[in-house]
mmCIF file of the N, C-alpha and C atoms, coordinates in Angstrom:
data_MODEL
# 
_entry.id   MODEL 
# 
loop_
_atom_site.group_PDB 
_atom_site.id 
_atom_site.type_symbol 
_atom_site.label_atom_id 
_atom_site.label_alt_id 
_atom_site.label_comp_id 
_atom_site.label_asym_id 
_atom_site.label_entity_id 
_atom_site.label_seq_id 
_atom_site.pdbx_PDB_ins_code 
_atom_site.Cartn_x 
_atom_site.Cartn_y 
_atom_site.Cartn_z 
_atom_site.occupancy 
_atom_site.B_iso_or_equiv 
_atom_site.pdbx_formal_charge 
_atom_site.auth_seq_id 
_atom_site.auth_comp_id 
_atom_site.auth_asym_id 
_atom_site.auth_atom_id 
_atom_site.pdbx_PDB_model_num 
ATOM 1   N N  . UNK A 1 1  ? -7.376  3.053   4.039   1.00 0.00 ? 1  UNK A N  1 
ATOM 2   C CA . UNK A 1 1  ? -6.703  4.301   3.796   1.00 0.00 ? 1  UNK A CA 1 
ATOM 3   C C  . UNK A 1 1  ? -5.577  4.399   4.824   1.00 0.00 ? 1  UNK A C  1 
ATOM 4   N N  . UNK A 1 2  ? -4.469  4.634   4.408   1.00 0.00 ? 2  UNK A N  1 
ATOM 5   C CA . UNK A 1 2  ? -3.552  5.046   5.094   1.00 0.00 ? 2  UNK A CA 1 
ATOM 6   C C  . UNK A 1 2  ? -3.530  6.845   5.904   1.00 0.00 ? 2  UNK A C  1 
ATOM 7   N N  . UNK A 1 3  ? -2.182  6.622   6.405   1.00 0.00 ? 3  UNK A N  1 
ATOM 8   C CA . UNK A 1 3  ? -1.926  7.765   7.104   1.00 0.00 ? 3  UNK A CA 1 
ATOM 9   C C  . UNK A 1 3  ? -2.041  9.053   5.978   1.00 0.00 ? 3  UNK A C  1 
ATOM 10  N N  . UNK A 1 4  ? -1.431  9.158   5.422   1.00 0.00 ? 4  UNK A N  1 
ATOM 11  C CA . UNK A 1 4  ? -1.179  10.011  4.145   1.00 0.00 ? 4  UNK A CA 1 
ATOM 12  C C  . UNK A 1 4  ? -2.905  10.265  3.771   1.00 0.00 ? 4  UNK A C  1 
ATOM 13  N N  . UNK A 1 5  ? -3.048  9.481   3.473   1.00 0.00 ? 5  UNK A N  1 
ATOM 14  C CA . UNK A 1 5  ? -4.781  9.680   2.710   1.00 0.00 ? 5  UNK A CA 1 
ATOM 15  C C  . UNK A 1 5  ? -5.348  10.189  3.788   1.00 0.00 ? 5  UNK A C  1 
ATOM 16  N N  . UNK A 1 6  ? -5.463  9.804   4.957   1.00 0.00 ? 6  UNK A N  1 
ATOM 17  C CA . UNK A 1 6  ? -6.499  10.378  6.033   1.00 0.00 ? 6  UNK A CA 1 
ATOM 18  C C  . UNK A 1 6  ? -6.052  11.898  5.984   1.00 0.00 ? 6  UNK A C  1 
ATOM 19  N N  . UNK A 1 7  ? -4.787  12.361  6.146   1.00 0.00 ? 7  UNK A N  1 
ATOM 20  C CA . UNK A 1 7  ? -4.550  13.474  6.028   1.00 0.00 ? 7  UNK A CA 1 
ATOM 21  C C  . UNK A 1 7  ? -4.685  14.324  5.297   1.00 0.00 ? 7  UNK A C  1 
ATOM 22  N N  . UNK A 1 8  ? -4.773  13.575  3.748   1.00 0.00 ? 8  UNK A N  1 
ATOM 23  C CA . UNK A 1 8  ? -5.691  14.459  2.691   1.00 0.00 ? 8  UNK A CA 1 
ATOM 24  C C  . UNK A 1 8  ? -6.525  14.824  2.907   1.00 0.00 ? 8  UNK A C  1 
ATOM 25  N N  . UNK A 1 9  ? -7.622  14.099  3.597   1.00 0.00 ? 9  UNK A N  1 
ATOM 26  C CA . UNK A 1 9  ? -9.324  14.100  3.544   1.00 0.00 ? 9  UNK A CA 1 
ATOM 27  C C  . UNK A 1 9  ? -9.295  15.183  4.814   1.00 0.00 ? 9  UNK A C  1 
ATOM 28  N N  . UNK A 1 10 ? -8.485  14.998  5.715   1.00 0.00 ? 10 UNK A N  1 
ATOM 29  C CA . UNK A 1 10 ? -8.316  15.697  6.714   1.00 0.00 ? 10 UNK A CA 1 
ATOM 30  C C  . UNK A 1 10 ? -8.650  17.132  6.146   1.00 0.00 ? 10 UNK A C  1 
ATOM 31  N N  . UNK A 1 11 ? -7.317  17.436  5.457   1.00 0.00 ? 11 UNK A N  1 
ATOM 32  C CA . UNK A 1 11 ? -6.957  19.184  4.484   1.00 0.00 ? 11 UNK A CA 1 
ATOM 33  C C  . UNK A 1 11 ? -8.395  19.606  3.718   1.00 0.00 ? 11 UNK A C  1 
ATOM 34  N N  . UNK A 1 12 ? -9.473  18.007  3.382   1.00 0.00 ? 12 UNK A N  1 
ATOM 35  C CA . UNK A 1 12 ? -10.040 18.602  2.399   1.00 0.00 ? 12 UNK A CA 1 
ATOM 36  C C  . UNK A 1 12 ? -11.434 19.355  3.598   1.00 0.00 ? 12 UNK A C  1 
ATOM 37  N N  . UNK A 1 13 ? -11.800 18.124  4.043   1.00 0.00 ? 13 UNK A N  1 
ATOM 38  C CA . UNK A 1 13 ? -12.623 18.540  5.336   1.00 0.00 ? 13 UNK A CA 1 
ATOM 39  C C  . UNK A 1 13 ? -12.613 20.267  6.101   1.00 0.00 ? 13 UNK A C  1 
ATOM 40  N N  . UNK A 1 14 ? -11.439 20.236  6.310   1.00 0.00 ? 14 UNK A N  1 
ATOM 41  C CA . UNK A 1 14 ? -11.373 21.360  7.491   1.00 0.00 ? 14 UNK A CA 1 
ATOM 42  C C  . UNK A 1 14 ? -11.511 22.893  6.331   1.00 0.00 ? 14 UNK A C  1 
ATOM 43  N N  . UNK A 1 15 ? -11.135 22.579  4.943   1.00 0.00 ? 15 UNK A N  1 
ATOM 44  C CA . UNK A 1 15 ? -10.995 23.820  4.283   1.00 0.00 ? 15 UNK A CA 1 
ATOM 45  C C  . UNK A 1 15 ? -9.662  24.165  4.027   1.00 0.00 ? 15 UNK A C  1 
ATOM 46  N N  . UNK A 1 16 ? -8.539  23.422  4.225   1.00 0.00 ? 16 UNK A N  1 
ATOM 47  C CA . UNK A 1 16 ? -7.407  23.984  4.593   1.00 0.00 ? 16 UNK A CA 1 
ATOM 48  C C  . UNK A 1 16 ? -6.536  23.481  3.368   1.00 0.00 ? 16 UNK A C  1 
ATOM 49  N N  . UNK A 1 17 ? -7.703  22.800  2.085   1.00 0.00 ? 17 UNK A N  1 
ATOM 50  C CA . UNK A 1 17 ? -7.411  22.598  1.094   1.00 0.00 ? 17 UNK A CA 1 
ATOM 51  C C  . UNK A 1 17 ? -9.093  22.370  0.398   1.00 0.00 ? 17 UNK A C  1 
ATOM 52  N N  . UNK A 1 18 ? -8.945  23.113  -1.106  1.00 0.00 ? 18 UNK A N  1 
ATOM 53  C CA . UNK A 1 18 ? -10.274 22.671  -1.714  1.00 0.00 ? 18 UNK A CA 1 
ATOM 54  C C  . UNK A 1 18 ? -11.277 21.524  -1.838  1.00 0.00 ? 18 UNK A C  1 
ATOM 55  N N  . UNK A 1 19 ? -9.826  20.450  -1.849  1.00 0.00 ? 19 UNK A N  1 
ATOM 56  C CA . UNK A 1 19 ? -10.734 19.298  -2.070  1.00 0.00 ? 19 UNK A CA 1 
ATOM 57  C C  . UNK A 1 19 ? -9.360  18.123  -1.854  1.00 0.00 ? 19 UNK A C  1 
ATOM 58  N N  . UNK A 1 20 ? -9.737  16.886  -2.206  1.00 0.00 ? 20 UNK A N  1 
ATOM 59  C CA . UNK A 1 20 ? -8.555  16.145  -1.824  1.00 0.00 ? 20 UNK A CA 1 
ATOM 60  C C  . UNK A 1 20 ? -7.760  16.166  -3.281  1.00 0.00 ? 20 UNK A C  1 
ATOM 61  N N  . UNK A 1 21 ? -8.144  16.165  -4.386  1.00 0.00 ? 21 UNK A N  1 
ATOM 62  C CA . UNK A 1 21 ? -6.890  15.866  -5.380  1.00 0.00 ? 21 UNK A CA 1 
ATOM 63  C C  . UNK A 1 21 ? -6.571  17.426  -5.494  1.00 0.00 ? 21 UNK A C  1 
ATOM 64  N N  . UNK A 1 22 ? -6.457  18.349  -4.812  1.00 0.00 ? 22 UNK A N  1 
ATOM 65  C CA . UNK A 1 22 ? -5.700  19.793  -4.801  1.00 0.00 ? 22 UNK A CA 1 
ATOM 66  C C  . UNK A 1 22 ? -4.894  19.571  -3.509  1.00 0.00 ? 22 UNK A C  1 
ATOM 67  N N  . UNK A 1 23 ? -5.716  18.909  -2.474  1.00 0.00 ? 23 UNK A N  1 
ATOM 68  C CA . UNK A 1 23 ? -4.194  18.466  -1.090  1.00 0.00 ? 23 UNK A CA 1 
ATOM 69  C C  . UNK A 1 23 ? -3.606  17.302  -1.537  1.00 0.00 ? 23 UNK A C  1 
ATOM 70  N N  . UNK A 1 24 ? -3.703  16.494  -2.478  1.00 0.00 ? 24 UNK A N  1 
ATOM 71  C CA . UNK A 1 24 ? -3.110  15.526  -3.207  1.00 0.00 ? 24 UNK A CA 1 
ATOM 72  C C  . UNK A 1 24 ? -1.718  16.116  -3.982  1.00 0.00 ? 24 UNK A C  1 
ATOM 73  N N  . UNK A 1 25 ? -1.810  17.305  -4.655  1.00 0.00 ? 25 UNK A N  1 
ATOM 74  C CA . UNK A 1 25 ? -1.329  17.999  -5.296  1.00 0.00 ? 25 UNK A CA 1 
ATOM 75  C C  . UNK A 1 25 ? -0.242  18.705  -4.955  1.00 0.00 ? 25 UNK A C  1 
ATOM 76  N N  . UNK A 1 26 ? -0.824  19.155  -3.823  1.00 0.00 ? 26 UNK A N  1 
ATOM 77  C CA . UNK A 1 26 ? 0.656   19.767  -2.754  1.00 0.00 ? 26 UNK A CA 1 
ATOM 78  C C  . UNK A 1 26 ? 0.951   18.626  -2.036  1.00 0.00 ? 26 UNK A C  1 
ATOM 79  N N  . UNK A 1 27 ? 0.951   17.110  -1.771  1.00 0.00 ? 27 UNK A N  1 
ATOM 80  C CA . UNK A 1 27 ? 1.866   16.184  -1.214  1.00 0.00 ? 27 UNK A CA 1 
ATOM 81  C C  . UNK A 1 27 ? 2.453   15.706  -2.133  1.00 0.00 ? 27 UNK A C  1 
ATOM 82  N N  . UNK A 1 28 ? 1.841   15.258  -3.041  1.00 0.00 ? 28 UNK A N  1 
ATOM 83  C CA . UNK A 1 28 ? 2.675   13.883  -3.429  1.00 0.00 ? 28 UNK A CA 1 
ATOM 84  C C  . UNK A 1 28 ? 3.460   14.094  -4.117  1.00 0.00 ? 28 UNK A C  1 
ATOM 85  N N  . UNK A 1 29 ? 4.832   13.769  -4.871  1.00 0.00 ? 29 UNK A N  1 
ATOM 86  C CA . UNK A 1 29 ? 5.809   14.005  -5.420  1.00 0.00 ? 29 UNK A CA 1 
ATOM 87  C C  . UNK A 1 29 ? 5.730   12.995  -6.442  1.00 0.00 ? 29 UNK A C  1 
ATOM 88  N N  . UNK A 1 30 ? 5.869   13.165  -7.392  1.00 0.00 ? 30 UNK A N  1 
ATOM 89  C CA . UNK A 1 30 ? 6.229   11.894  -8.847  1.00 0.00 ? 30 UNK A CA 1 
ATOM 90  C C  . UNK A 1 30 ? 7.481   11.634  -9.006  1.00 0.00 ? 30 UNK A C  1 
ATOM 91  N N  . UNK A 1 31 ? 7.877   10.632  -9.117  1.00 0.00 ? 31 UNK A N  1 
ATOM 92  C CA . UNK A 1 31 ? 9.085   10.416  -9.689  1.00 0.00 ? 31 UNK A CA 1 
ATOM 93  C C  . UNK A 1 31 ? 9.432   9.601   -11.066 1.00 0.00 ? 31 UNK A C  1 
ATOM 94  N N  . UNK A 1 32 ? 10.963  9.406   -11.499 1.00 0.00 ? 32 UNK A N  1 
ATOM 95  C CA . UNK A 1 32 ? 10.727  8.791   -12.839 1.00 0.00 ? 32 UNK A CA 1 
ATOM 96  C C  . UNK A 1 32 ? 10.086  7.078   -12.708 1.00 0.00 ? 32 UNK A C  1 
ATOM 97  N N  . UNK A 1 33 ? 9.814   6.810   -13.567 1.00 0.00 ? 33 UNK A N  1 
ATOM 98  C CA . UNK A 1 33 ? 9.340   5.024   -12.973 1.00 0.00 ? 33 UNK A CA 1 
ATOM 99  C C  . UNK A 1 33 ? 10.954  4.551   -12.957 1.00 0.00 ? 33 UNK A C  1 
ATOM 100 N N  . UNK A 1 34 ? 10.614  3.184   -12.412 1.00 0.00 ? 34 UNK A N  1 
ATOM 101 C CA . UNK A 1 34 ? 11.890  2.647   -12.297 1.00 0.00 ? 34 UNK A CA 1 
ATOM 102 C C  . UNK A 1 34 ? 11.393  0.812   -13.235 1.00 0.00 ? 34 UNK A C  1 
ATOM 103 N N  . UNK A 1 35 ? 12.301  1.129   -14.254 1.00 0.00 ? 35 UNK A N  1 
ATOM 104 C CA . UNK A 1 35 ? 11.676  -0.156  -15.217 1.00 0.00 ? 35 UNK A CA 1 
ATOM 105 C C  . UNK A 1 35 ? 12.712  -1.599  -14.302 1.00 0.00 ? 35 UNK A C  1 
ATOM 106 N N  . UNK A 1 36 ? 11.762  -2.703  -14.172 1.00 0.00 ? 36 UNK A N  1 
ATOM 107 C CA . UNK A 1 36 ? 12.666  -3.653  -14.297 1.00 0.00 ? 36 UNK A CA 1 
ATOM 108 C C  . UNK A 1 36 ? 14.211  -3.775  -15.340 1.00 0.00 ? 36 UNK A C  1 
ATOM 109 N N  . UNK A 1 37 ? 14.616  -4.834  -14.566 1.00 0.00 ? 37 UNK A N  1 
ATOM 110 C CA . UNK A 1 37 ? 16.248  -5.371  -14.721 1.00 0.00 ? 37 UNK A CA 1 
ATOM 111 C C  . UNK A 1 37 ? 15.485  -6.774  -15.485 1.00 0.00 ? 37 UNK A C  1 
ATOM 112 N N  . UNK A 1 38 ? 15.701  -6.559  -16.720 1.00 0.00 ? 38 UNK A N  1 
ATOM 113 C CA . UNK A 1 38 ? 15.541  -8.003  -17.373 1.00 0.00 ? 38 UNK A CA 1 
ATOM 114 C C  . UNK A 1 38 ? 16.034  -9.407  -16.870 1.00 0.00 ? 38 UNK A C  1 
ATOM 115 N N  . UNK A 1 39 ? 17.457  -8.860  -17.095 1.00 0.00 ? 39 UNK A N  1 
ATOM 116 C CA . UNK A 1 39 ? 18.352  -10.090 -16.288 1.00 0.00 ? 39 UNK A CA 1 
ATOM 117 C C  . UNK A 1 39 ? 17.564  -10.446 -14.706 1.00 0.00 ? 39 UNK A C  1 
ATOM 118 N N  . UNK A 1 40 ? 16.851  -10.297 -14.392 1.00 0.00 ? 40 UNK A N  1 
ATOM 119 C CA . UNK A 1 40 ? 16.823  -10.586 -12.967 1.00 0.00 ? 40 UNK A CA 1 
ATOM 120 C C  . UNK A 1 40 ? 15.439  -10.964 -12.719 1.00 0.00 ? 40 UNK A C  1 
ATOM 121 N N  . UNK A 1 41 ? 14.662  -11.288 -13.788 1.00 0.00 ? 41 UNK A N  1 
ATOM 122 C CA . UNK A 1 41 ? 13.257  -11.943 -14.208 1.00 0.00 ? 41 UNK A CA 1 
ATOM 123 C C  . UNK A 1 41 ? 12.606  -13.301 -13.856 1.00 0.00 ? 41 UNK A C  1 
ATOM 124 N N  . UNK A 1 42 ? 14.485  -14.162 -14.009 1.00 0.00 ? 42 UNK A N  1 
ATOM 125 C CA . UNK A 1 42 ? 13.814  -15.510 -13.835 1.00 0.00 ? 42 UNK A CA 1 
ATOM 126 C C  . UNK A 1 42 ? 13.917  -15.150 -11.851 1.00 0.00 ? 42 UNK A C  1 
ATOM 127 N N  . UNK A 1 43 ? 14.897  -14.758 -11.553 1.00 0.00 ? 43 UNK A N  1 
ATOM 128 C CA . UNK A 1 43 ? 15.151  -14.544 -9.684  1.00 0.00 ? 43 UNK A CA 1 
ATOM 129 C C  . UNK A 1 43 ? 13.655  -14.078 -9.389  1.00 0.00 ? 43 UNK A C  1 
ATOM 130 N N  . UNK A 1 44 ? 13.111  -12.711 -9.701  1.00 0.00 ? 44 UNK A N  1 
ATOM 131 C CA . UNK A 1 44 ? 11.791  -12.005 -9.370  1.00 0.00 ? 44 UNK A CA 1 
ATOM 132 C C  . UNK A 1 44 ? 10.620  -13.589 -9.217  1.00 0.00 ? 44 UNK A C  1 
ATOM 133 N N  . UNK A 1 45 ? 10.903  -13.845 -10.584 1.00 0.00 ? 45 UNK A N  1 
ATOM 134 C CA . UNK A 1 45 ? 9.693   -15.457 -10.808 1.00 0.00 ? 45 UNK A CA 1 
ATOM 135 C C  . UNK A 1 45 ? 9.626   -15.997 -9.466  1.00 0.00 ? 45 UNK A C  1 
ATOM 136 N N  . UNK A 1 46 ? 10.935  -16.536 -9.030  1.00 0.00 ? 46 UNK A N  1 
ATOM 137 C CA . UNK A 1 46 ? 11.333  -17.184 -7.849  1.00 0.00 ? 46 UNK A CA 1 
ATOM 138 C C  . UNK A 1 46 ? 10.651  -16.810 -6.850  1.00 0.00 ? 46 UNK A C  1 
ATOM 139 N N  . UNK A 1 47 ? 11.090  -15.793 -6.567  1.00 0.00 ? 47 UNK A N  1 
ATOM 140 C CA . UNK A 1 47 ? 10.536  -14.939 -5.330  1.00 0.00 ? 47 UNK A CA 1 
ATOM 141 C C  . UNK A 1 47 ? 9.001   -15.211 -4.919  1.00 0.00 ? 47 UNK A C  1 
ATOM 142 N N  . UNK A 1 48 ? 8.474   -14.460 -6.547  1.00 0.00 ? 48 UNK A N  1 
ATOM 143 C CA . UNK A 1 48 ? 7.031   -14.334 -6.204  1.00 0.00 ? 48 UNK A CA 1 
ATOM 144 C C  . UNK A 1 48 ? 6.534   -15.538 -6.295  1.00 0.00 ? 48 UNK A C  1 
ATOM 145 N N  . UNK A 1 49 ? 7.148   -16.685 -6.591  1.00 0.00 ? 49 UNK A N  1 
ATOM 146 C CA . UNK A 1 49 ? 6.312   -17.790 -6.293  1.00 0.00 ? 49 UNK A CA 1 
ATOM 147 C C  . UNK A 1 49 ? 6.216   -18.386 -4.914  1.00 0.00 ? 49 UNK A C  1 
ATOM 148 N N  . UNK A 1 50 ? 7.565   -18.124 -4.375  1.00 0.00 ? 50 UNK A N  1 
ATOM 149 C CA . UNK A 1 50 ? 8.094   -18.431 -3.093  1.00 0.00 ? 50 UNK A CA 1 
ATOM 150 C C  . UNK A 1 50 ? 6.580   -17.688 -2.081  1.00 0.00 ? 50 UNK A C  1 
ATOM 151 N N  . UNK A 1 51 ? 6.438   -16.644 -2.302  1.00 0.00 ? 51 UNK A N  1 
ATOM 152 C CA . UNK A 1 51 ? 5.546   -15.488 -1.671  1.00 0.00 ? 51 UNK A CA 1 
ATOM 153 C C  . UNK A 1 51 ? 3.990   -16.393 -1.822  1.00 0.00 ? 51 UNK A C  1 
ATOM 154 N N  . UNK A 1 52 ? 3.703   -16.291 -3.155  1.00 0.00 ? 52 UNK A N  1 
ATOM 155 C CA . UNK A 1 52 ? 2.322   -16.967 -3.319  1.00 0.00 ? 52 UNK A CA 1 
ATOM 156 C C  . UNK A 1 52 ? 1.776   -18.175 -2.386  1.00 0.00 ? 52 UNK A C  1 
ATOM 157 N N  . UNK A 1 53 ? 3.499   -18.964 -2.594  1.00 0.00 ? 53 UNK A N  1 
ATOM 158 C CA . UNK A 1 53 ? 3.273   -20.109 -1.446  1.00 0.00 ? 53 UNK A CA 1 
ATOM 159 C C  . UNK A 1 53 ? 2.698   -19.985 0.191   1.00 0.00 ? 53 UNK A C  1 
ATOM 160 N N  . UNK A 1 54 ? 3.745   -18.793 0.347   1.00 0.00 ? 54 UNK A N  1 
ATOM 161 C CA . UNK A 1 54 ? 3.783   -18.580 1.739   1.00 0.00 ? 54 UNK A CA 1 
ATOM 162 C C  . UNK A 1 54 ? 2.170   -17.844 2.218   1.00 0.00 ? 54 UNK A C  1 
ATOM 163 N N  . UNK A 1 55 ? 2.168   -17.357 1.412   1.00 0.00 ? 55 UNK A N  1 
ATOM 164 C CA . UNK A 1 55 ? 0.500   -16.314 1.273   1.00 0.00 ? 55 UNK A CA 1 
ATOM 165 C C  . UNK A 1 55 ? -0.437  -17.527 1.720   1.00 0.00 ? 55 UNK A C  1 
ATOM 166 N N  . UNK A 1 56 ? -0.896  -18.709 0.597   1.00 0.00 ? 56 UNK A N  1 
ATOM 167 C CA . UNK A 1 56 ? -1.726  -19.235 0.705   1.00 0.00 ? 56 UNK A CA 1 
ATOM 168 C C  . UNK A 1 56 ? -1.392  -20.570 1.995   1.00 0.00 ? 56 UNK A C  1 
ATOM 169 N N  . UNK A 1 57 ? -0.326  -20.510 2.339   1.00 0.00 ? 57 UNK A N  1 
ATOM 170 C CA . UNK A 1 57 ? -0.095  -21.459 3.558   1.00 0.00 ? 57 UNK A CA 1 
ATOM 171 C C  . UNK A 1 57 ? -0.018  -20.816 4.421   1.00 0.00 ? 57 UNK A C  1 
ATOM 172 N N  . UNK A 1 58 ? -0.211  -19.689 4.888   1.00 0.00 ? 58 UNK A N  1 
ATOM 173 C CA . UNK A 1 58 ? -0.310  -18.868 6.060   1.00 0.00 ? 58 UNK A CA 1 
ATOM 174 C C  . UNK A 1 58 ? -1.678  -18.247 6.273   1.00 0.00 ? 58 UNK A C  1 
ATOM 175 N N  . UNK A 1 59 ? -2.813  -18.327 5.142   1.00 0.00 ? 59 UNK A N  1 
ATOM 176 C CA . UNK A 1 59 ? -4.318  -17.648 4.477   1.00 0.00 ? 59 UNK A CA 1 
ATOM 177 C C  . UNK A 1 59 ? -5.086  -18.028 5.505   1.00 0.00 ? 59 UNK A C  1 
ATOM 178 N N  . UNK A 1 60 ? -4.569  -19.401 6.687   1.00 0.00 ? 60 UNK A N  1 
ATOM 179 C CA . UNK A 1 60 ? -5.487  -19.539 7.664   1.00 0.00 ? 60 UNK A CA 1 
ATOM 180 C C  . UNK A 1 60 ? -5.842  -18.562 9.145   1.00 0.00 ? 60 UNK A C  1 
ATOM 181 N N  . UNK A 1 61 ? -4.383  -17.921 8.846   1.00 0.00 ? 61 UNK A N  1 
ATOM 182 C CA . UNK A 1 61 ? -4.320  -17.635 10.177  1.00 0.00 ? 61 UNK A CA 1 
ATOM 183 C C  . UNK A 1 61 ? -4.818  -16.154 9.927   1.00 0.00 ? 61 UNK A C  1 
ATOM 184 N N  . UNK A 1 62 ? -5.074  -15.557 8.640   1.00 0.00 ? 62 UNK A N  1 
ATOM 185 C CA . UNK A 1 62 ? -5.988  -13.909 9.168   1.00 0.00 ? 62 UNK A CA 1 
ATOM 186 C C  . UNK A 1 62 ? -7.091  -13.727 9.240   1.00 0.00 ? 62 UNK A C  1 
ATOM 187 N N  . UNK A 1 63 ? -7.901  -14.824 8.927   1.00 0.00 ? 63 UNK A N  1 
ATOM 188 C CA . UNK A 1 63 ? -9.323  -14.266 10.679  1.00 0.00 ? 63 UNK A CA 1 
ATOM 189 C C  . UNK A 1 63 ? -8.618  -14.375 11.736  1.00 0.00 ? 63 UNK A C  1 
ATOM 190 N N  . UNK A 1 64 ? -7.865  -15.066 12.304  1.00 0.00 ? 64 UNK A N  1 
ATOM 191 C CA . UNK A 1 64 ? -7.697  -14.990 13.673  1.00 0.00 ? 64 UNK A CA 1 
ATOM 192 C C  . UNK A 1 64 ? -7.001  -13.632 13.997  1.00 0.00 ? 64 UNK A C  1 
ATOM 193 N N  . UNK A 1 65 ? -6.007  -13.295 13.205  1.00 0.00 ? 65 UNK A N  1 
ATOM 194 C CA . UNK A 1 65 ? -5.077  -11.931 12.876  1.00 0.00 ? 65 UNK A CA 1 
ATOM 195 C C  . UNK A 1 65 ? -6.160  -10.898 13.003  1.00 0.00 ? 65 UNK A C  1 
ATOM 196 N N  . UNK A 1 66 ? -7.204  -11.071 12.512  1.00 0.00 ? 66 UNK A N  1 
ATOM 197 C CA . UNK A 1 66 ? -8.250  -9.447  11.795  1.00 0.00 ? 66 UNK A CA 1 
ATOM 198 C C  . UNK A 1 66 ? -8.776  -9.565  13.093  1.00 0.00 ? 66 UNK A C  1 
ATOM 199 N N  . UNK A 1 67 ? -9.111  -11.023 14.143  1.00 0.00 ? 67 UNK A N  1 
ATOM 200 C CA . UNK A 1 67 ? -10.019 -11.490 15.164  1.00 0.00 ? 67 UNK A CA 1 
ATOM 201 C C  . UNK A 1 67 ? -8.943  -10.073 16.362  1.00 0.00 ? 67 UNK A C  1 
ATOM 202 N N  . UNK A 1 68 ? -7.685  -10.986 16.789  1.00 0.00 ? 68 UNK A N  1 
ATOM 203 C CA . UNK A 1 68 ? -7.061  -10.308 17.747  1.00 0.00 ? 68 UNK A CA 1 
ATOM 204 C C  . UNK A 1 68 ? -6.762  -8.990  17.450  1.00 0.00 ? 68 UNK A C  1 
ATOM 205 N N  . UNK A 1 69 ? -6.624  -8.073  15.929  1.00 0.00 ? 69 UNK A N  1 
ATOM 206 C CA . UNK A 1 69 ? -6.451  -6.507  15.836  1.00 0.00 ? 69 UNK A CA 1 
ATOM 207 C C  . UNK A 1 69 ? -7.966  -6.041  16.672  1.00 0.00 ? 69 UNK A C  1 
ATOM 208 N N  . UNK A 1 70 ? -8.973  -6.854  15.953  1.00 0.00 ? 70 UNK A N  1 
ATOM 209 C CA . UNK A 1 70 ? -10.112 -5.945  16.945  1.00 0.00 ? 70 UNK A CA 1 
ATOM 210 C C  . UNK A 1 70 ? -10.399 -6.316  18.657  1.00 0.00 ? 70 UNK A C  1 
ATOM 211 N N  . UNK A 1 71 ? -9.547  -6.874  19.282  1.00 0.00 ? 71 UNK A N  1 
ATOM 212 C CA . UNK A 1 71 ? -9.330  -6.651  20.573  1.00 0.00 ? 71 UNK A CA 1 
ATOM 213 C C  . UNK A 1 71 ? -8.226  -5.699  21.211  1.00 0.00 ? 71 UNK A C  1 
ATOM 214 N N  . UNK A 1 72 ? -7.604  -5.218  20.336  1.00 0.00 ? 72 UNK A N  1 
ATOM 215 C CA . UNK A 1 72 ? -6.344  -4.093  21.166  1.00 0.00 ? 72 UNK A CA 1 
ATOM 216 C C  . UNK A 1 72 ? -7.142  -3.185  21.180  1.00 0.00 ? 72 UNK A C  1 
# 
């Protein structure tokens, strides 16, 4: 849970909202969606493959990552 969410649960906890999807209600804002750019489908492909790569060649190092967050 992020910052935002803790602060819901926060509003819902203290009373200072009914519950969390009524302090949900007074934060969050909707907006219109934003549809993809066709033209720019095969580039996106690219990307996210580029990413997948990097994900699973880097997949070694977060135990050690999750290891050193729980020492600060």
């Amino acid at each position: 849970m992020g910052a935002r969410g803790a602060a819901l649960v926060g509003l819902a906890a203290t009373g200072a909202a009914p519950s969390i999807a009524a302090a949900a209600t007074g934060q969050v804002r909707l907006r219109p969606a934003v549809e993809p750019d066709p033209a720019r489908h095969e580039r996106y492909a690219e990307l996210y493959a580029d990413f997948l790569e990097l994900r699973r060649a880097h997949a070694v190092s977060w135990p050690l990552l999750a290891e050193m967050r729980g020492r600060s």
